[in-house]
N, C-alpha and C positions, 0 to 999 in steps of 0.2 A: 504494500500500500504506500501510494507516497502522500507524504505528509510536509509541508512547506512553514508550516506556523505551529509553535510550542508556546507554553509557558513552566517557567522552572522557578525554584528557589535556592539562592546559592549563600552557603555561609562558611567564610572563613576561621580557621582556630580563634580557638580565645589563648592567648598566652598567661605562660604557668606562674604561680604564686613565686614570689619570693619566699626565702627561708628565713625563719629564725632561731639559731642556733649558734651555741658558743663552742670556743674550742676547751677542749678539756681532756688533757695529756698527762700522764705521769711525771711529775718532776720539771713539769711547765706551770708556772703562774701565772695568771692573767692573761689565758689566752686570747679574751677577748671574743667578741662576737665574729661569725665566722659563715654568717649564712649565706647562700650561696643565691644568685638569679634563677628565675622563670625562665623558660623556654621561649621560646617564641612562637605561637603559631599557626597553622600551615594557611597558604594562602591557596586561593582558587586560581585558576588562569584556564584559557580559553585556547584552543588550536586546530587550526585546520586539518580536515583528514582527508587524503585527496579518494581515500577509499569507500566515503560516506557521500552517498546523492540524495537522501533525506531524514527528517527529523524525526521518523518513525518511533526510535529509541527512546526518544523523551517522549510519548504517552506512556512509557511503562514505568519510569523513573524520572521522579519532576524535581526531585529534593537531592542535592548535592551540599558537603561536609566535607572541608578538608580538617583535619588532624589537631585536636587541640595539645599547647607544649605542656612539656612534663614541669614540675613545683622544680625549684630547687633544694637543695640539699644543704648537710653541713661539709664544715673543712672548703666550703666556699665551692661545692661543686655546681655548675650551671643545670638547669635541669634541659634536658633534648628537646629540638625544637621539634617541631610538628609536621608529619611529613605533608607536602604540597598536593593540590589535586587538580589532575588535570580534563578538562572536560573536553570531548572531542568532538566537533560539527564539520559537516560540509562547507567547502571551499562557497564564499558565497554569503555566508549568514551574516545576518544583519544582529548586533542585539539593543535591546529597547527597555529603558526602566518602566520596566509597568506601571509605574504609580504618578512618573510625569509624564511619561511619554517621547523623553530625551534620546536620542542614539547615541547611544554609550560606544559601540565600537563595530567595525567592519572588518570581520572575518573573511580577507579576499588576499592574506599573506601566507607564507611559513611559518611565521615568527608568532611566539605566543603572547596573549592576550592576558596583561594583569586585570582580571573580574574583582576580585576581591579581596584584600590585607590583610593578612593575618595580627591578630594587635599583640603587641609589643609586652614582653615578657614581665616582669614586675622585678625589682630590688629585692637582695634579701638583708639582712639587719646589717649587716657588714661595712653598707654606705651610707649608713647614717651613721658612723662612730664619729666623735667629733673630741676634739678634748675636754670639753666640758660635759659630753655625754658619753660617755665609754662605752658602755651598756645595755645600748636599744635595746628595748621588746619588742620591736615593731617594724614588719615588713610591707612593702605596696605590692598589691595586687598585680594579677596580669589585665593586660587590658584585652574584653571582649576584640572579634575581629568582626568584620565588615561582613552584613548581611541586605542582601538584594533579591528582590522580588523581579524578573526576567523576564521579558515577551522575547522570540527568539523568529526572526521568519527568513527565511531563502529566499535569493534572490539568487538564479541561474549565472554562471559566469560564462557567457556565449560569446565569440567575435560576430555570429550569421546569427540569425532569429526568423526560421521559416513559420510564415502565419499564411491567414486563410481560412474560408469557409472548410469544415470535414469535407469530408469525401474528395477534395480536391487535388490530391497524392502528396502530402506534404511528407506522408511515413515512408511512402515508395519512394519518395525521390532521396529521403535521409536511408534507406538501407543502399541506395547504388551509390551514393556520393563518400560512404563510410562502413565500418564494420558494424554500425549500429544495428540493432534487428528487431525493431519496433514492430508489436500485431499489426497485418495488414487487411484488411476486411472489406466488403463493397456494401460498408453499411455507414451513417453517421456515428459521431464519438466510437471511434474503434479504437484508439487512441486516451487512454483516460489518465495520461502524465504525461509529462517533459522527459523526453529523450535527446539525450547529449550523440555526439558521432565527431569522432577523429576526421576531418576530410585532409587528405592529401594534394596539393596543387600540383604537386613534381615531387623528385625524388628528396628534395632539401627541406621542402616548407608545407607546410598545416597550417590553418584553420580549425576552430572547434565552431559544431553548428549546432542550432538547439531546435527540435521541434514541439511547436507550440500548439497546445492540442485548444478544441473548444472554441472557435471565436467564430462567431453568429452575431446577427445585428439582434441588440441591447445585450450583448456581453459586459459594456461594461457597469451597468446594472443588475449583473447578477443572471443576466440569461445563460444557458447552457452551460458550459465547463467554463467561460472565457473568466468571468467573474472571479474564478480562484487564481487562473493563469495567469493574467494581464500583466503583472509584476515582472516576470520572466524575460518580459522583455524588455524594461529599463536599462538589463546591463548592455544589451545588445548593441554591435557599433555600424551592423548592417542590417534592414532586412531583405529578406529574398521572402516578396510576395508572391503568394504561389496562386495563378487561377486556372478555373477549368476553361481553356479558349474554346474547346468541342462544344460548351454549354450539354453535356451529357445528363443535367438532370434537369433541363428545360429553366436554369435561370442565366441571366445574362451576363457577361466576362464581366463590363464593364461596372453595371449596378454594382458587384459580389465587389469590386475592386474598392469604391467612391464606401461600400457599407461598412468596409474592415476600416477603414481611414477613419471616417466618422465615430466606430469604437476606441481606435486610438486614441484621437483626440477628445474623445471623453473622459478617457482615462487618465491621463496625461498628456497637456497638449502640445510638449516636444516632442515627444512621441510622431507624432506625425509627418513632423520637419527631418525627423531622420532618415539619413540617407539610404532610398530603397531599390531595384532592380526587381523586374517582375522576370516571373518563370510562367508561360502562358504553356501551361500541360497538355496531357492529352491531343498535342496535334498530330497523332499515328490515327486518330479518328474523325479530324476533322473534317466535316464535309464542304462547307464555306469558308475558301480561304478571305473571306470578305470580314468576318467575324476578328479575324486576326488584326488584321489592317484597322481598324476603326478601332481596337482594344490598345496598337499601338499610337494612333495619334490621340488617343482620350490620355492617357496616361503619360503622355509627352510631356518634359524633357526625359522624365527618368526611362532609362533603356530595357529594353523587352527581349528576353532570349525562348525564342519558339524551342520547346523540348517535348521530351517523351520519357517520361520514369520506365513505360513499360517496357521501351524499347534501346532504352537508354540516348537516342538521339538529339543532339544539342547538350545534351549533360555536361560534357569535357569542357565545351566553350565556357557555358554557365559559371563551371567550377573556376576556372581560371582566371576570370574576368570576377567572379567576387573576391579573388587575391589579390588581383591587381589594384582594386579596391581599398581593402581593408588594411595594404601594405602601406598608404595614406595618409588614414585616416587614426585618427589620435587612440589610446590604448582603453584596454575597457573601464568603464568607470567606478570607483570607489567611492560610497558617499562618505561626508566629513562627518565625523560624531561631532556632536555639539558638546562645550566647554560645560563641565561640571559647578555645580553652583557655588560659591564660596561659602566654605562652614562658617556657621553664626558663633561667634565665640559664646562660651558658657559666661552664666552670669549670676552669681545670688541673688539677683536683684526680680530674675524669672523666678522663683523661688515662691510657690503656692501656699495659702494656710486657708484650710476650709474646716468647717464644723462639719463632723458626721456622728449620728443615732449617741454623742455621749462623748465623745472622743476629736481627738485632730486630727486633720491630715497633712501633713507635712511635704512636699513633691518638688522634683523640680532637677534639670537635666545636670546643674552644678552640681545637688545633694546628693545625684544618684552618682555621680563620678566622682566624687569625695569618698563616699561609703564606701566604694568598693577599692581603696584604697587602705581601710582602715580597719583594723585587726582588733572585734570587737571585745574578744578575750583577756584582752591586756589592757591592762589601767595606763601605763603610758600611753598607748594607742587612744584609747578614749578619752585622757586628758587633751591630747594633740587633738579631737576631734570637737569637742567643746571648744575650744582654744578658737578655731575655725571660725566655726558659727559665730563666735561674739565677735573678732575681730571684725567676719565680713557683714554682720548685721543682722543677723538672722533671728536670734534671740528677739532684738528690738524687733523685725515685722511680726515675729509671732504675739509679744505681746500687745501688739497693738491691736490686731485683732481680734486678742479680746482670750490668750491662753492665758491662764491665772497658778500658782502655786499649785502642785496636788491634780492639776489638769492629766489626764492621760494624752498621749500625744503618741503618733504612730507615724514612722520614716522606713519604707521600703520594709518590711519584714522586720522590723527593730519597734518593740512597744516599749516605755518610757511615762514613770511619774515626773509629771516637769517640777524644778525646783529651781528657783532664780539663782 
């Protein structure tokens, strides 16, 4: 089944606590604190697989996890970082923050894609020795890593893009011009995906051509298959419009020509302006060569190569004149991700206090990055936390709102008699 559009969830490690611990040796005095760093960990990244032509794999796993680091130790050991994970897509994919809708990045290189950071490991008591505190209790946390919600969609990487009403040989003419070997049927949508095909021009140089299945007038409103394909053809840097000049199912070259343009330009209306050569098929059956002639001046300047998929006739010219082409014409295109937004600095000043059924609530994206810093076990550590609060004000909005002595008060998983 191919599959063009996903969505996934991606999160990288949280890095490992800091230690705290001292050293303590035989016949050593005052070893002193000796805890060791967090790990770091593991980050997400993205890369192309040139062995992957759809996104199939992600309906069955949406949720991706790289490695969270290990705590560190005593005797100042680091703890291990977190191993990386690498996610693999088709040449081609686009990905998209699902929650703004920004293009974060264009999977159309080798080179791998940083998705997501692994956060950064935590201290352990050993860098807080200072000479007037010898002693810490108290280590920093590691820091969560970066978690994103992903739209994921393909976008073909084609130099040719054959379009066209079905039935008009778009499959026939991509199995003779390459090893592709696309269904071929004397029926509409025989065809129900994009088929890539190696074309060779000569012995030195290729071409990659894509056949675009579905496009019917109001495809690009969702009629027949075009509605899902349409995109296919943005990367595209030629097309080879393909029509029936026989008129073999009683509609006419010309209309079939002016109707696929019209969907274009619905879809995208550069789309249109792109540089196209028509392949007027089926003339091993054509009965009026008059048919031809009017199909080529309707469609004038762009040039018309008479062919025959079934007989392969005119095919070699065809081929070599869209190389002649494409050898031109600028490389295929990459869209730009858009600049990521600048992080709002934390602030106590965002710092919530609401009444709830009896109790306070305490919130706020500072308090939650402070906490997790702070090692609630240890009276140093919670002197240093209080310490906090009053210096950055906190205390003060709480009591203004109205917390009083003996208040219960509630901060992230942490309940507390308040006492001034």
């Amino acid at each position: 089944m191919f599959t063009d559009q996903a969505a996934i969830k991606v999160r990288a490690g949280r890095g490992g606590d800091g230690a705290i611990a001292f050293h303590r040796e035989k016949y050593v005095t005052a070893g002193g604190p000796d805890g060791g760093d967090g790990g770091r960990g593991g980050s997400v990244y993205v890369q192309a697989d040139e062995h992957l032509s759809t996104l199939l794999a992600f309906r069955h796993q949406r949720k991706f996890a790289a490695e969270d680091g290990a705590a560190g130790g005593g005797r100042g050991c680091s703890g291990k970082g977190g191993k990386d994970l690498t996610v693999r897509v088709p040449l081609g994919t686009l990905i998209y923050d699902a929650r703004s809708g920004r293009l974060i990045a264009d999977i159309s290189g080798a080179e791998p894609f940083l998705l997501a950071k692994g956060g950064r490991g935590g201290w352990g008591n050993r860098r807080f020795a200072t000479s007037t505190r010898q002693a810490p209790r108290f280590a920093r946390a590691g820091l969560p890593g970066q978690e994103l919600e992903c739209r994921l969609e393909l976008k073909l990487l084609a130099d040719a893009g054959l379009i066209g009403f079905p039935n008009v040989g778009k499959s026939s003419l991509l199995s003779v011009i390459s090893a592709a070997r696309p269904k071929i049927e004397n029926y509409h949508f025989t065809t129900l995906q994009p088929n890539l095909g190696m074309v060779r021009a000569d012995d030195e140089n290729s071409f990659v051509c894509a056949d675009i299945p579905g496009l019917i007038e109001g495809a690009s409103e969702g009629a027949g298959l075009g509605h899902a394909f349409l995109r296919h053809i943005e990367r595209c840097r030629l097309l080879i419009h393909v029509v029936d000049a026989a008129g073999t199912e009683g509609r006419d070259p010309c209309e079939d020509f002016d109707a696929i343009n019209a969907e274009l330009r619905a879809h995208l209306p550069e789309l249109v302006e792109r540089e196209q050569v028509v392949a007027a098929n089926k003339t091993d059956v054509l009965e009026d060569p008059e048919r031809l002639e009017r199909l080529i001046r309707h469609v004038a300047p762009r040039p018309v190569y008479a062919i025959s998929a079934a007989t392969t006739a005119g095919v070699d010219a065809l081929v070599k004149a869209v190389y002649r082409r494409l050898s031109v014409l600028p490389p295929i295109a990459r869209f730009e991700p858009e600049p990521a937004p600048e992080p709002v600095p934390l602030s106590p000043e965002d710092t919530s206090v609401t009444r709830e059924d009896g109790y306070w609530r305490v919130e706020g994206d500072w308090l939650y990055a402070l906490m997790g810093n702070v090692n609630f076990s240890d009276y140093e550590s919670k002197m240093y936390f209080d310490r906090c609060l009053r210096k950055h004000g906190v205390f003060d909005r709480m009591e203004a709102a109205g917390v009083r002595d003996g208040d219960e008060v509630f901060m992230y998983g942490i309940t507390y008699e308040y006492a001034k």
